[in-house]
N, C-alpha and C positions, 0 to 999 in steps of 0.2 A: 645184249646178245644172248644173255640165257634164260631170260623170262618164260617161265610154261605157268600152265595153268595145274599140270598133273603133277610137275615134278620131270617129266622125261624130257628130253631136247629133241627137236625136227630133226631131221636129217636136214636140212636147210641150215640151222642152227648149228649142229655140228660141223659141216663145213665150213660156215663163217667164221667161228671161234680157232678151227685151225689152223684157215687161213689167215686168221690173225695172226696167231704162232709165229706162223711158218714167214710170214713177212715181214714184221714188223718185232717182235717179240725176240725171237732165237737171233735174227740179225744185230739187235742192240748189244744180245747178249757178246757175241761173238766182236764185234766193233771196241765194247767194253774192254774184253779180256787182251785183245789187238792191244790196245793204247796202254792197257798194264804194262804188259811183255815189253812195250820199248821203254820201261823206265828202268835204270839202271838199280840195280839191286845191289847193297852192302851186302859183304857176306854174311854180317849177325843178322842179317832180313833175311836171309833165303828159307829159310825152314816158314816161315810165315805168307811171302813170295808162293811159297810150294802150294800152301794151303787156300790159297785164294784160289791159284789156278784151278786146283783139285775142285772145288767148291764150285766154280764157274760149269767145270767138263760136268759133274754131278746134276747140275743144275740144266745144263742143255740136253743131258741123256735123258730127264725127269720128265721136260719137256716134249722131248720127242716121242716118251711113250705114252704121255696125254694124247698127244697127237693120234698116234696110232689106235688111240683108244674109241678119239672120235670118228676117226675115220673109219673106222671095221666094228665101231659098236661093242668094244672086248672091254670087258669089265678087269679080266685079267690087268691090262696094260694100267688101268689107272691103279690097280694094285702096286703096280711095279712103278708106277711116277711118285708115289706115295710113300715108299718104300724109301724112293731114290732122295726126295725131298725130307725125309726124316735126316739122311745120311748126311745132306748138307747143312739142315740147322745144326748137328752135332757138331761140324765142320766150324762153320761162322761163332757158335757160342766159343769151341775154342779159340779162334782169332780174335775175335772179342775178349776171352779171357789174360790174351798173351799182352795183348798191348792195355787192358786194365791191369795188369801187375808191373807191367813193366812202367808205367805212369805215375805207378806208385812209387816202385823201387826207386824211381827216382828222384822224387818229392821227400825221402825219408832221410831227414838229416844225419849228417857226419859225426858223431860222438868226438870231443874234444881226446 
């Protein structure tokens, strides 16, 4: 879908890639985060609970200003998906990190 020969994308191109987005992509994401939210959360999970969701809304906000980026050609906007995409890797590294210590913590035998 974004093959050029120059480096630049069609406006043909950019539409397609949106309308990827926008049908196929943001919808998963969204479907995704749906079947989260009905899973029952202990309360020592809610702070982590939080973070996903957090990470998910980042992630379709990130996405939407791609979108808009290809749609109106605004180099701003991919700024701001890029932006938004840093905020969530920070997000997932620390969810990643809660449940690597916690795998641990709990692997670390009982002292006599």
């Amino acid at each position: 879908m974004n093959k050029t020969s120059d480096g630049r994308l069609s406006k043909k191109q950019r539409e397609k890639i949106a309308d990827f987005l926008e049908e196929d992509v943001l919808p998963a994401l969204k479907q995704r985060q749906a079947k989260l939210d009905e899973v029952d959360v202990p309360k020592g999970a809610g702070y982590l609970a939080r973070q996903r969701q957090k990470s998910t809304e980042i992630t379709i906000s990130a996405w939407q200003h791609y979108i808009k980026g290809l749609r109106e050609d605004k180099p701003r906007e991919f700024d701001t998906a890029e932006t938004l995409m840093k905020q969530e890797l920070a997000i997932d590294l620390r969810v990643d990190d809660i449940i690597h210590h916690t795998a641990v913590s709990k692997n670390i035998p009982n002292p006599p």
